[in-house]
PDB file of the backbone (N, CA, C, O) and the ligand in Angstrom, with CONECT records:
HET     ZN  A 101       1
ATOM      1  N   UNK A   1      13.602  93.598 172.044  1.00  0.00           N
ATOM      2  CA  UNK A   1      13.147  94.918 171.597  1.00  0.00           C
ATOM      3  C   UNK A   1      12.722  95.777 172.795  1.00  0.00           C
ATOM      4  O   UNK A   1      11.726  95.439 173.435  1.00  0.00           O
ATOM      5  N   UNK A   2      13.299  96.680 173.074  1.00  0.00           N
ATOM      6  CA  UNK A   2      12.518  97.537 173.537  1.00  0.00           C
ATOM      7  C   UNK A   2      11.219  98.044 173.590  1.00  0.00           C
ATOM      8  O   UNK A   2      10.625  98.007 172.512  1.00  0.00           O
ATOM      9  N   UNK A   3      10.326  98.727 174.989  1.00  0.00           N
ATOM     10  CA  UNK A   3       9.132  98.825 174.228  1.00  0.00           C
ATOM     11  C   UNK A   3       9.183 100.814 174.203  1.00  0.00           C
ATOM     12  O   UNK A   3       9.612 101.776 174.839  1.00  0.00           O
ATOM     13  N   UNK A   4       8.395 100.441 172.961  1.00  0.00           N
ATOM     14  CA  UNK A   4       8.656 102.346 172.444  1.00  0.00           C
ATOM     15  C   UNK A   4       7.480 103.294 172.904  1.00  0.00           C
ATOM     16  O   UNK A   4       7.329 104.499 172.699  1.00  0.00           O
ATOM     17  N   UNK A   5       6.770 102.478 173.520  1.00  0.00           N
ATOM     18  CA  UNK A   5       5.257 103.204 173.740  1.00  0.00           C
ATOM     19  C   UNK A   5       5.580 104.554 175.099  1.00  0.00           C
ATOM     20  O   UNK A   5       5.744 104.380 176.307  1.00  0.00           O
ATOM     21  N   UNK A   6       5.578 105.675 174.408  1.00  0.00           N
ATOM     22  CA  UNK A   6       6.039 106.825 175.097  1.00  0.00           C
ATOM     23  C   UNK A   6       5.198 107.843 175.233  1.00  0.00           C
ATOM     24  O   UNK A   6       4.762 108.488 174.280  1.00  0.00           O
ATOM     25  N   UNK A   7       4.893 108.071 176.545  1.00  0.00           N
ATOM     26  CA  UNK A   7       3.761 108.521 176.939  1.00  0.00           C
ATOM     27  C   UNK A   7       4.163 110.528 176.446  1.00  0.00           C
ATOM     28  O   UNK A   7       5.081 111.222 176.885  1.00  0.00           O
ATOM     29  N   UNK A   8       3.254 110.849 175.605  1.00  0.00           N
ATOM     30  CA  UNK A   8       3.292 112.665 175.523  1.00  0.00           C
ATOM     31  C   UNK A   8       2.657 113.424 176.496  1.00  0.00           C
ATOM     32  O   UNK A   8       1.552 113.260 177.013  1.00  0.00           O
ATOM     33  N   UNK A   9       3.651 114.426 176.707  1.00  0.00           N
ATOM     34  CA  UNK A   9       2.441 114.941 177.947  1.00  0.00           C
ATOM     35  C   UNK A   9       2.261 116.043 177.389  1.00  0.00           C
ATOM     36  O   UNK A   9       3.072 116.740 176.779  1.00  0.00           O
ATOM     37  N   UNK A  10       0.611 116.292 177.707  1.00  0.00           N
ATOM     38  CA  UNK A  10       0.402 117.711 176.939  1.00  0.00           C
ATOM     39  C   UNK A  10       0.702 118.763 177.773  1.00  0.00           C
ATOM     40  O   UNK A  10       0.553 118.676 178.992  1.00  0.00           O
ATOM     41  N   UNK A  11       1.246 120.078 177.040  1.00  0.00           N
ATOM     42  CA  UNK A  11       1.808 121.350 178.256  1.00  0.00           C
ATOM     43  C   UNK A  11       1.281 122.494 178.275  1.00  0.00           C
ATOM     44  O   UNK A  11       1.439 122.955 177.144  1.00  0.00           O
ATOM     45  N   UNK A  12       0.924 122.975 178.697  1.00  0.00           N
ATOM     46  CA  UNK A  12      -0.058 124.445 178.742  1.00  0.00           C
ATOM     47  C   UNK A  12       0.344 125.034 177.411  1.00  0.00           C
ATOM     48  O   UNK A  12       1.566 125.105 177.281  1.00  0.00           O
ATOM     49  N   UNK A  13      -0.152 125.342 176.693  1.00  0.00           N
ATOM     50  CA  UNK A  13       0.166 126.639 175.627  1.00  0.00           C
ATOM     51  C   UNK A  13       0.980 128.024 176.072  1.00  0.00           C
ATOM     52  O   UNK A  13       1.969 128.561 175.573  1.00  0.00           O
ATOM     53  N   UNK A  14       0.078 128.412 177.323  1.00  0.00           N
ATOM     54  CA  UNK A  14       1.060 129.689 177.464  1.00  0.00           C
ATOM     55  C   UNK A  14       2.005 129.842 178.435  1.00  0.00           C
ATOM     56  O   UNK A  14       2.754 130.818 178.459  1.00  0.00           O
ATOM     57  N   UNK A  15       2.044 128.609 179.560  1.00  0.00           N
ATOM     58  CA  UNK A  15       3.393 128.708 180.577  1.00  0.00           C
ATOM     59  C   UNK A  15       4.077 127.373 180.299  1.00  0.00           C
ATOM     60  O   UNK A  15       5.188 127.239 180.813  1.00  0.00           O
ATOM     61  N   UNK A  16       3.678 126.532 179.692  1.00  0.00           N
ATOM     62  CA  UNK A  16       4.828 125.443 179.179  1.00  0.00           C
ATOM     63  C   UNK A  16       4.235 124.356 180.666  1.00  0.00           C
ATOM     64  O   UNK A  16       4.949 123.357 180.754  1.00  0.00           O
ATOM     65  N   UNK A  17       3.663 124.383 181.224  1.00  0.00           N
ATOM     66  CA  UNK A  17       3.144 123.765 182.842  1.00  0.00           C
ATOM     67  C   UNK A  17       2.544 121.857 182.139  1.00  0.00           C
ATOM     68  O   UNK A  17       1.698 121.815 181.246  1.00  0.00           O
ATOM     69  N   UNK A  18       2.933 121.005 182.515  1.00  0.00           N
ATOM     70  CA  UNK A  18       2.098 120.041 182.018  1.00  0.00           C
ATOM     71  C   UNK A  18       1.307 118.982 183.132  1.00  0.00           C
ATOM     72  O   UNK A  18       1.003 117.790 183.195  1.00  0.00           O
ATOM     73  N   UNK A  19       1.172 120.338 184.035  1.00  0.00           N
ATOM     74  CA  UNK A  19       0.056 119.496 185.001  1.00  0.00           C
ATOM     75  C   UNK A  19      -1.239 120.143 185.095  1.00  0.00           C
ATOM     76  O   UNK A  19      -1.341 121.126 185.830  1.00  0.00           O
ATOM     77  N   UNK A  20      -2.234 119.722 184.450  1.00  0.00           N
ATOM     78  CA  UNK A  20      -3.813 119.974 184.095  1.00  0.00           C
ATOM     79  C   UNK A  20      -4.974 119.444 185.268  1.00  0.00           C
ATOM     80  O   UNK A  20      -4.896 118.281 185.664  1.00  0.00           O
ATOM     81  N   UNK A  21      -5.803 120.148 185.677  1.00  0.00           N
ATOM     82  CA  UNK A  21      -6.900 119.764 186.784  1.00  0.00           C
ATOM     83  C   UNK A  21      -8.065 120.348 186.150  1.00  0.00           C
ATOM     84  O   UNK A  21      -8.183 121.502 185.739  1.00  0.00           O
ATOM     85  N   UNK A  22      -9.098 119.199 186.116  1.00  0.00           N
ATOM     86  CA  UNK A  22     -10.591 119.137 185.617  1.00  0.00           C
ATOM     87  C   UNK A  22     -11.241 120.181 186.435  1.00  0.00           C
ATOM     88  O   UNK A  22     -10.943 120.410 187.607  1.00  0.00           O
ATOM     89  N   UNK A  23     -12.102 120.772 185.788  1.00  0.00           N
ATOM     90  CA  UNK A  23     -12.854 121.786 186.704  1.00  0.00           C
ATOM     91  C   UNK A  23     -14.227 121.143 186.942  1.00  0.00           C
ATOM     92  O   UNK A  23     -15.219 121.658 187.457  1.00  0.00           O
ATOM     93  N   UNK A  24     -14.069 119.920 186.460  1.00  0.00           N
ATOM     94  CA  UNK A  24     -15.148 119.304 186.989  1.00  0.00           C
ATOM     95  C   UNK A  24     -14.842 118.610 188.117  1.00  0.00           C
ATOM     96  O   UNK A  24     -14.062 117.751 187.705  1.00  0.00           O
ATOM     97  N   UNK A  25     -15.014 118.409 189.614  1.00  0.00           N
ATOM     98  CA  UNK A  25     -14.096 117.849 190.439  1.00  0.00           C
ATOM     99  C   UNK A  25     -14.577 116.161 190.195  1.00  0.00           C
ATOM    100  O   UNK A  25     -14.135 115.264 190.913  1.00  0.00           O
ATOM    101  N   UNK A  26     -15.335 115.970 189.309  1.00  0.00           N
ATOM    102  CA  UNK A  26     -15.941 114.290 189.796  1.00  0.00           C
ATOM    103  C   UNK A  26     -15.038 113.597 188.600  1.00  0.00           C
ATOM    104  O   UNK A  26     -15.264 112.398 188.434  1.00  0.00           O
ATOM    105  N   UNK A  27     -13.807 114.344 187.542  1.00  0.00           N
ATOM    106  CA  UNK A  27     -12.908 113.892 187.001  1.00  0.00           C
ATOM    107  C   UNK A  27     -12.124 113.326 187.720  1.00  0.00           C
ATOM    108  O   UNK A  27     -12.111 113.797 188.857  1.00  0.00           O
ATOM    109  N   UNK A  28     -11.120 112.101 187.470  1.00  0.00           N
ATOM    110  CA  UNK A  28     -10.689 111.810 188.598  1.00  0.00           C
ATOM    111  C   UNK A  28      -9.591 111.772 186.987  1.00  0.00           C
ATOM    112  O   UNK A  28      -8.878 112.730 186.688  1.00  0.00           O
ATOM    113  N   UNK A  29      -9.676 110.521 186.158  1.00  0.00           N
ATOM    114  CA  UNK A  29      -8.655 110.376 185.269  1.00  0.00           C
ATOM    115  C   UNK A  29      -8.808 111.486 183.800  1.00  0.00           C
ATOM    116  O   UNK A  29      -9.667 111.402 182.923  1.00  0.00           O
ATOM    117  N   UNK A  30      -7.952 112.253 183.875  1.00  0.00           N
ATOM    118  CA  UNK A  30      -7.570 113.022 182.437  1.00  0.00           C
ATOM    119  C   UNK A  30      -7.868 112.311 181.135  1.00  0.00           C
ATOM    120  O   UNK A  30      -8.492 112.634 180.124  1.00  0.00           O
ATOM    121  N   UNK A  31      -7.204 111.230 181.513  1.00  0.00           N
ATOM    122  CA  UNK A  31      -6.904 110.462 180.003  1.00  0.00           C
ATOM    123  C   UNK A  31      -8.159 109.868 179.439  1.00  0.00           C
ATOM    124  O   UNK A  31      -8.377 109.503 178.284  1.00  0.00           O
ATOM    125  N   UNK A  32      -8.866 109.847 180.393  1.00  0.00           N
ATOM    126  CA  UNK A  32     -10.170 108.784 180.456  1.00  0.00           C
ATOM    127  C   UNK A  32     -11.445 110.304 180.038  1.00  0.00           C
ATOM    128  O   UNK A  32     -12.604 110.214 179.631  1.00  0.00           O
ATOM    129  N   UNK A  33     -10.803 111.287 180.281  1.00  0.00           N
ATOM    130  CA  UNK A  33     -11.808 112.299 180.405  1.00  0.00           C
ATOM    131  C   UNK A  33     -12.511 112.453 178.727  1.00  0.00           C
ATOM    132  O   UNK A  33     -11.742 112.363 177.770  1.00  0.00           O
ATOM    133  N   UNK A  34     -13.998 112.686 178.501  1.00  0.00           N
ATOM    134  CA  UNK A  34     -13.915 113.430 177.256  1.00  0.00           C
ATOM    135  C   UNK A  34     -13.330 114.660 176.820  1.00  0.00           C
ATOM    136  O   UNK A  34     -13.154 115.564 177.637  1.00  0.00           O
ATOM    137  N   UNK A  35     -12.882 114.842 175.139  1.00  0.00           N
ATOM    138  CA  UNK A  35     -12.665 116.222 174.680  1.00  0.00           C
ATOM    139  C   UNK A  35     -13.258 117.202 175.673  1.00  0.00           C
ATOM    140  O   UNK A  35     -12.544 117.545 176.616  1.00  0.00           O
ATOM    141  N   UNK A  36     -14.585 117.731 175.558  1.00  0.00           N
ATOM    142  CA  UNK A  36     -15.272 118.335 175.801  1.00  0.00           C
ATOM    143  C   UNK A  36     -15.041 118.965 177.475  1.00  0.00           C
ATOM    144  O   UNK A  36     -15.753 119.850 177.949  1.00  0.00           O
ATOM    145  N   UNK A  37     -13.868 118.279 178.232  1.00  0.00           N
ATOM    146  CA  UNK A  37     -13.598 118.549 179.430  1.00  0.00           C
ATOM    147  C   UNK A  37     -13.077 119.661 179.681  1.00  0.00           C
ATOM    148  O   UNK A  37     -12.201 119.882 178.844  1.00  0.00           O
ATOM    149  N   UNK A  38     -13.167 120.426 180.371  1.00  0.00           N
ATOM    150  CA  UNK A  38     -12.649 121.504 180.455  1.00  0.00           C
ATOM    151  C   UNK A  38     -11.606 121.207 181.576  1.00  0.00           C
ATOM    152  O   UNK A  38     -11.893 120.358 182.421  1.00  0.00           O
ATOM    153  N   UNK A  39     -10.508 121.808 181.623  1.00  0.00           N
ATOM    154  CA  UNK A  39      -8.973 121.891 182.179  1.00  0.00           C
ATOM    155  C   UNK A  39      -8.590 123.071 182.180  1.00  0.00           C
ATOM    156  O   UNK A  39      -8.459 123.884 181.266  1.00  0.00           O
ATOM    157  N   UNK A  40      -8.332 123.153 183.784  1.00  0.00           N
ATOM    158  CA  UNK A  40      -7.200 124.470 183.699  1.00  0.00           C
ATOM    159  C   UNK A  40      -5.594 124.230 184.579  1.00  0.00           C
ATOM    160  O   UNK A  40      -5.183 123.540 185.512  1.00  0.00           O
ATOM    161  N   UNK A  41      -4.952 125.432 183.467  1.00  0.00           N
ATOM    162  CA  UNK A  41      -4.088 125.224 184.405  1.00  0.00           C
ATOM    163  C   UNK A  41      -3.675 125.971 185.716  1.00  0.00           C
ATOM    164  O   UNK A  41      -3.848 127.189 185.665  1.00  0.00           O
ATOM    165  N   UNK A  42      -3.285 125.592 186.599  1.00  0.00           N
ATOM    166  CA  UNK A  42      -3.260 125.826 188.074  1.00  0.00           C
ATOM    167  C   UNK A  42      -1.909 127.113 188.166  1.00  0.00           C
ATOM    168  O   UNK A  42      -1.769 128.075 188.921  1.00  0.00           O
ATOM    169  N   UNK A  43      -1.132 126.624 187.116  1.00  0.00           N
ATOM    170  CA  UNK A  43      -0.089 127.941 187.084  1.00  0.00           C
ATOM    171  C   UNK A  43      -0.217 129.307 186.791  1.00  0.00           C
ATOM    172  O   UNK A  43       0.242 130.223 187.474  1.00  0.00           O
ATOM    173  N   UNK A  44      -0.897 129.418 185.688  1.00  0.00           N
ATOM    174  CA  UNK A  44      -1.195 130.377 184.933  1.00  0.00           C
ATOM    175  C   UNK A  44      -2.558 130.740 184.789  1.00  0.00           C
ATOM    176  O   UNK A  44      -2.961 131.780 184.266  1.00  0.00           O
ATOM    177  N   UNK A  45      -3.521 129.476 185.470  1.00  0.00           N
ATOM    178  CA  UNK A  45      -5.069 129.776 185.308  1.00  0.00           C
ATOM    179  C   UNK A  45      -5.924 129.473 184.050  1.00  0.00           C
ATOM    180  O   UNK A  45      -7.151 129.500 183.953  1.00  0.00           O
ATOM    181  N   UNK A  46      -5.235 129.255 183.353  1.00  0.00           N
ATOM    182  CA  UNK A  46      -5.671 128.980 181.450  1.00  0.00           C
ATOM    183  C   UNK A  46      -6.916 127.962 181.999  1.00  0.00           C
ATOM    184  O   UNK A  46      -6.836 127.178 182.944  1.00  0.00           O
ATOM    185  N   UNK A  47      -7.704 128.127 181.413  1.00  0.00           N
ATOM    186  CA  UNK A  47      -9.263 126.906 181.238  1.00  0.00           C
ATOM    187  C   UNK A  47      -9.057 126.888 179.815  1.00  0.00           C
ATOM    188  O   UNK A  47      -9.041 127.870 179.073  1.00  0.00           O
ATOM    189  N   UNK A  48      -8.887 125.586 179.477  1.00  0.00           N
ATOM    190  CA  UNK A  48      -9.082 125.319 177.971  1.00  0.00           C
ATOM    191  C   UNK A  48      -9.820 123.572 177.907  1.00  0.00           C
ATOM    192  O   UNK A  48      -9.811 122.816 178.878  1.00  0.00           O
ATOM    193  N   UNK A  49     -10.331 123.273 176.728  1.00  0.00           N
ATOM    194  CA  UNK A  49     -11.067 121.915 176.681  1.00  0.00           C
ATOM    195  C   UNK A  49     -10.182 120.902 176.331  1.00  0.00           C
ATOM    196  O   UNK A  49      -9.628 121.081 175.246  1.00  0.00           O
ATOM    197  N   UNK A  50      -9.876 119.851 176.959  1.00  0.00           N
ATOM    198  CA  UNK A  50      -8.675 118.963 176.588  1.00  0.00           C
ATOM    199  C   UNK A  50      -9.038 118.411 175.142  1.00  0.00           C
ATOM    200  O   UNK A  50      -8.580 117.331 174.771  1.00  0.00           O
ATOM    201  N   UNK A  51      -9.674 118.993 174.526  1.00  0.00           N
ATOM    202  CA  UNK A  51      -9.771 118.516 172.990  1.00  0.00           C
ATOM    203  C   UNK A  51      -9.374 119.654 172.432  1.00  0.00           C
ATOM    204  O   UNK A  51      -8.984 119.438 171.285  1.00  0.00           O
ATOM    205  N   UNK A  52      -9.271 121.229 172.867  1.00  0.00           N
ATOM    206  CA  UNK A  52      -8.001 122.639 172.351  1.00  0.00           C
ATOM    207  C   UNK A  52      -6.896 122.248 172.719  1.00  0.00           C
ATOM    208  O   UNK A  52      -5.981 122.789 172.097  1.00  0.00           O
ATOM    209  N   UNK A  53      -6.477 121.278 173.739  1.00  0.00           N
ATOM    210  CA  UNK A  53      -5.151 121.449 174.208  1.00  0.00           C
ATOM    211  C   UNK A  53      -4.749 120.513 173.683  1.00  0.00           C
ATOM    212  O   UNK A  53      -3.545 120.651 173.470  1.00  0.00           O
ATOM    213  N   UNK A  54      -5.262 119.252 173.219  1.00  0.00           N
ATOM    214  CA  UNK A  54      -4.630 118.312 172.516  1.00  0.00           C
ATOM    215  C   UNK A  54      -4.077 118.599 170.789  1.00  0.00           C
ATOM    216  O   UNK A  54      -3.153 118.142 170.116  1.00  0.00           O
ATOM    217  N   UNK A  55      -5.219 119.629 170.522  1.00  0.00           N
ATOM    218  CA  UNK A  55      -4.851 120.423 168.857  1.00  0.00           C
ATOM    219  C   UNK A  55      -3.714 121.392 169.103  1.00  0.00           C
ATOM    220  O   UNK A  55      -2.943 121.601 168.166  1.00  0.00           O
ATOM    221  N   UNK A  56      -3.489 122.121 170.476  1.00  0.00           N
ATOM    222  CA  UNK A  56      -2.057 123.129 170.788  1.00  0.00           C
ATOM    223  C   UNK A  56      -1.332 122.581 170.436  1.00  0.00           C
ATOM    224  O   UNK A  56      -0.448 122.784 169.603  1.00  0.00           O
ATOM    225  N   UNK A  57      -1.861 121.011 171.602  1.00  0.00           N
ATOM    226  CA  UNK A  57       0.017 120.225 171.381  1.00  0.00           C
ATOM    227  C   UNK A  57       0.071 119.104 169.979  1.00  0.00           C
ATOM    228  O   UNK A  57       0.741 118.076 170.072  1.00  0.00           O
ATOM    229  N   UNK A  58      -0.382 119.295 169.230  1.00  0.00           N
ATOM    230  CA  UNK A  58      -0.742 117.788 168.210  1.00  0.00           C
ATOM    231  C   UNK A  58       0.725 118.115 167.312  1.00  0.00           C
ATOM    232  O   UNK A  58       1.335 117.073 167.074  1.00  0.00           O
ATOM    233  N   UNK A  59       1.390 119.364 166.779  1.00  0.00           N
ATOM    234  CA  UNK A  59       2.300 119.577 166.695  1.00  0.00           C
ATOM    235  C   UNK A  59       3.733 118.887 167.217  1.00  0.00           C
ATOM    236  O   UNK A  59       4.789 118.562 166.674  1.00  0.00           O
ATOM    237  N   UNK A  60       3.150 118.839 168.657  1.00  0.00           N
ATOM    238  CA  UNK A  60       4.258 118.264 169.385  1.00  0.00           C
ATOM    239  C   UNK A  60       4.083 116.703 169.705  1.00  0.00           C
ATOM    240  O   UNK A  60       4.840 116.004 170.379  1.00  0.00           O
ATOM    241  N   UNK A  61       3.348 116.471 169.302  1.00  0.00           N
ATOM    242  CA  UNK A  61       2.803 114.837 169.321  1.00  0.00           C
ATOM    243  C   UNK A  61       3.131 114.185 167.835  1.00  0.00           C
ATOM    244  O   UNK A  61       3.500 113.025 167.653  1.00  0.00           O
ATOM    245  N   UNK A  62       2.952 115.018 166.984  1.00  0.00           N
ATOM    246  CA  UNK A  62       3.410 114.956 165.640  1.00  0.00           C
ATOM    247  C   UNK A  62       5.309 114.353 165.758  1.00  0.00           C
ATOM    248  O   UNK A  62       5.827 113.372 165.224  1.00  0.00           O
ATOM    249  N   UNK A  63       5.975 115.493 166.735  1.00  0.00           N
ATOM    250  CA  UNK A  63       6.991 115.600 166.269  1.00  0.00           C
ATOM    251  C   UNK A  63       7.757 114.310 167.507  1.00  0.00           C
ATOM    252  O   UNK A  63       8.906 113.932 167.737  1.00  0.00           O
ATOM    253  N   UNK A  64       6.689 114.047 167.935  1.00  0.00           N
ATOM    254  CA  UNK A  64       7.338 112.794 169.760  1.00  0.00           C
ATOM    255  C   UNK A  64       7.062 111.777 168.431  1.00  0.00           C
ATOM    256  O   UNK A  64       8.129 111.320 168.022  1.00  0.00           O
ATOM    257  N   UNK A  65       5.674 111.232 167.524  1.00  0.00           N
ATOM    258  CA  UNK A  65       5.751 110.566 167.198  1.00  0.00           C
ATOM    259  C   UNK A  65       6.861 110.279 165.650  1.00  0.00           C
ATOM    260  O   UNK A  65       7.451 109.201 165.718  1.00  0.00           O
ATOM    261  N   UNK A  66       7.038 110.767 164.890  1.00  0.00           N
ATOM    262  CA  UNK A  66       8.227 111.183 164.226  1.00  0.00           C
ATOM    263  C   UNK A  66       9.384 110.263 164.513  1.00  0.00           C
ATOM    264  O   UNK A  66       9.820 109.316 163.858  1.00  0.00           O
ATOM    265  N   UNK A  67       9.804 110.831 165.765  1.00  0.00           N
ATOM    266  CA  UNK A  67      10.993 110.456 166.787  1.00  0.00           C
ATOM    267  C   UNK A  67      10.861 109.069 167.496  1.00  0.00           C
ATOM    268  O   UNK A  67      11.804 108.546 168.090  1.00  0.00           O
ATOM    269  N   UNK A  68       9.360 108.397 167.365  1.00  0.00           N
ATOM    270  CA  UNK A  68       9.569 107.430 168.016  1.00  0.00           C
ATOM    271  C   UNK A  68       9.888 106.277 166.579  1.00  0.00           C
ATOM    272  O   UNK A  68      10.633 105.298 166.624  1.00  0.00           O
ATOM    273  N   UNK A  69       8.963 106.822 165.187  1.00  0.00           N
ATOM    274  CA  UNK A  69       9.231 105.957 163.761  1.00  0.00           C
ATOM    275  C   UNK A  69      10.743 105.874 163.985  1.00  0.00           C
ATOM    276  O   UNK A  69      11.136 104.709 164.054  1.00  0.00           O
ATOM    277  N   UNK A  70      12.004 107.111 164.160  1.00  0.00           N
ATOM    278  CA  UNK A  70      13.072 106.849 163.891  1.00  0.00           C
ATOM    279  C   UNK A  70      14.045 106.037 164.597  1.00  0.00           C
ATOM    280  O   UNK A  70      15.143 105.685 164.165  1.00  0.00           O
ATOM    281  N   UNK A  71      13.261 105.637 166.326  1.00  0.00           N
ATOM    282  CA  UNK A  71      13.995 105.260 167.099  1.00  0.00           C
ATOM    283  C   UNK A  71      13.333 103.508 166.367  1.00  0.00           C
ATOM    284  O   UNK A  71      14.293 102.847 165.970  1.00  0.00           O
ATOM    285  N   UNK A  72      12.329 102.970 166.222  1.00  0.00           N
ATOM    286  CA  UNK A  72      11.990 101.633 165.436  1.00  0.00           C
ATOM    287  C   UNK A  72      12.626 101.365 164.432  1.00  0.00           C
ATOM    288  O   UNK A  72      12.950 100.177 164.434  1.00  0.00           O
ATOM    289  N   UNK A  73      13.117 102.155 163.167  1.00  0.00           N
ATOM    290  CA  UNK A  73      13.599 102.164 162.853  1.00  0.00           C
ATOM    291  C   UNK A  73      15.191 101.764 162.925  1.00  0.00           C
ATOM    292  O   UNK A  73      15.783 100.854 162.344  1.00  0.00           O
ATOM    293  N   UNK A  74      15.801 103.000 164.061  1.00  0.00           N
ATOM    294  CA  UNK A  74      17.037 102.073 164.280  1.00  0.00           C
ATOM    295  C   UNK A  74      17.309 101.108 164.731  1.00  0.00           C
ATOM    296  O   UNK A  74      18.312 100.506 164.349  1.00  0.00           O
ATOM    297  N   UNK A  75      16.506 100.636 165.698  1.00  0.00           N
ATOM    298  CA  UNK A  75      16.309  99.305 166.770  1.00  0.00           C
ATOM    299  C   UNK A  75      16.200  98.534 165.476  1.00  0.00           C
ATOM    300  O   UNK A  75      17.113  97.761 165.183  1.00  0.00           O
ATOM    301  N   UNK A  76      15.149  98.682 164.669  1.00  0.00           N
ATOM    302  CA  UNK A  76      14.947  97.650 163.796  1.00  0.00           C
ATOM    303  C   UNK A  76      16.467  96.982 162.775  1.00  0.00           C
ATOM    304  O   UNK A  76      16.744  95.853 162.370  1.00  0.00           O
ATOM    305  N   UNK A  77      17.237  98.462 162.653  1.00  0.00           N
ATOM    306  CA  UNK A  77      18.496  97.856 161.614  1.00  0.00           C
ATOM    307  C   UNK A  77      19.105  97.104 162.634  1.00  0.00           C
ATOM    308  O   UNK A  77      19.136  95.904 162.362  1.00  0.00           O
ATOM    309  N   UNK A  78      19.553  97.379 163.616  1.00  0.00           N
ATOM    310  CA  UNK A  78      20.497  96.919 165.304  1.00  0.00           C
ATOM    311  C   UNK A  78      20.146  95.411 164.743  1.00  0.00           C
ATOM    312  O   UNK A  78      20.961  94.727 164.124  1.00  0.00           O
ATOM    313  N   UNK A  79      18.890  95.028 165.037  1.00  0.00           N
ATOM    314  CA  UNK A  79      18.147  93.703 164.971  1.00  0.00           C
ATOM    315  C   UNK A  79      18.564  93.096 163.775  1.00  0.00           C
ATOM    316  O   UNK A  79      18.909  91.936 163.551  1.00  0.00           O
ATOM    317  N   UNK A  80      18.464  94.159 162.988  1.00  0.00           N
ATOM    318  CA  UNK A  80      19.062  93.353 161.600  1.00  0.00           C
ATOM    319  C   UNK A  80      20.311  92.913 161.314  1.00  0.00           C
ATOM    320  O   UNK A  80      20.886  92.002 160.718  1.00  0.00           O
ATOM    321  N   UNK A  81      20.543  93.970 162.008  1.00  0.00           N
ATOM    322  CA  UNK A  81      22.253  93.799 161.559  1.00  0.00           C
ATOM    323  C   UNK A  81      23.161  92.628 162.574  1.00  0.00           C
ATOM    324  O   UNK A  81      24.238  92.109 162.280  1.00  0.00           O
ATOM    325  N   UNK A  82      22.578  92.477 163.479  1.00  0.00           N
ATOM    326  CA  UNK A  82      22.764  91.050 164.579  1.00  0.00           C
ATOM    327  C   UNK A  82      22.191  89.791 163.600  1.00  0.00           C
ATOM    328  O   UNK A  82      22.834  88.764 163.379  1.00  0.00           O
ATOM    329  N   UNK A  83      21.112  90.031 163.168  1.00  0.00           N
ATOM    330  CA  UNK A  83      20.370  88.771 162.868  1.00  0.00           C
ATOM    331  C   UNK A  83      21.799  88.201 161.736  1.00  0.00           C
ATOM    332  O   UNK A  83      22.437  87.153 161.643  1.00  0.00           O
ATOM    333  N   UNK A  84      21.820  89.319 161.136  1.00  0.00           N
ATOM    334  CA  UNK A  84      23.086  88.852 159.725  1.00  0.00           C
ATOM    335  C   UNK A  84      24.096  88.327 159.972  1.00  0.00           C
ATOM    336  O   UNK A  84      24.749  87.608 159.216  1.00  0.00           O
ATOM    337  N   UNK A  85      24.343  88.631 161.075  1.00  0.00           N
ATOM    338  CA  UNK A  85      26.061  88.461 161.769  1.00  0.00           C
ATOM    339  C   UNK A  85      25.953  86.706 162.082  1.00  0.00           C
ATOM    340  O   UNK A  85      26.708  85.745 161.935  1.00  0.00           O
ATOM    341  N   UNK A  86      24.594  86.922 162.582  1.00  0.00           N
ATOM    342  CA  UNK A  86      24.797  85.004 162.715  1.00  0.00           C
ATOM    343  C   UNK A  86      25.073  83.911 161.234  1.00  0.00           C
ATOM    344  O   UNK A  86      25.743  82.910 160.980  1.00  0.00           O
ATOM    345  N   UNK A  87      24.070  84.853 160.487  1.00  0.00           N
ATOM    346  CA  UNK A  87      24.501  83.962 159.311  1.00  0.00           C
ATOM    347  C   UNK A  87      25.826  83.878 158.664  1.00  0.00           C
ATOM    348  O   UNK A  87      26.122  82.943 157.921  1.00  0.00           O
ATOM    349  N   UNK A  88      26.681  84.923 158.964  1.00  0.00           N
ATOM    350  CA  UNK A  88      28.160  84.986 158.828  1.00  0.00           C
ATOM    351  C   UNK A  88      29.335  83.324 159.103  1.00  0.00           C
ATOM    352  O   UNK A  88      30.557  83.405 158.984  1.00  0.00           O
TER     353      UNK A  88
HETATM  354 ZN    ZN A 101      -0.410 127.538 182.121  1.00  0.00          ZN2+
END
């Protein structure tokens, strides 16, 4: 099996940019950061709280995860449909 665990990256709302810097400088990891962090982006300047930017993109996390049910899904028939062939 493949592994499906696919990392989303969240992207600015208004320039599409998906590289984010803490304006707190003693952030070091994003992922690790609380909601409450504030992030801007460096392209466009946007300061937003990585708990707004995760509700921008949840849409699009919605629709990565979606896409990852359908890719398990097919892997899963693939698997099936091998497993059957042996019993043939
Ligand atoms: Zn931006």
């Amino acid at each position: 099996m493949k592994d499906f665990s696919r990392e989303v990256t969240l992207i600015c709302p208004t320039c599409g940019n998906d590289q984010f810097e803490a304006l707190d400088p003693n952030i070091q990891d994003l992922r690790e950061a609380p909601d409450e962090t504030q992030l801007r982006c460096p392209d466009c300047g946007l300061t937003i709280t990585k708990g707004d930017l995760i509700q921008e993109n949840s849409e699009k996390i919605e629709i990565a995860a979606d896409e990852m049910a359908q890719d398990v899904a097919k892997e899963f028939e693939k698997e099936l449909a091998k497993a059957l062939k042996k019993w043939k």
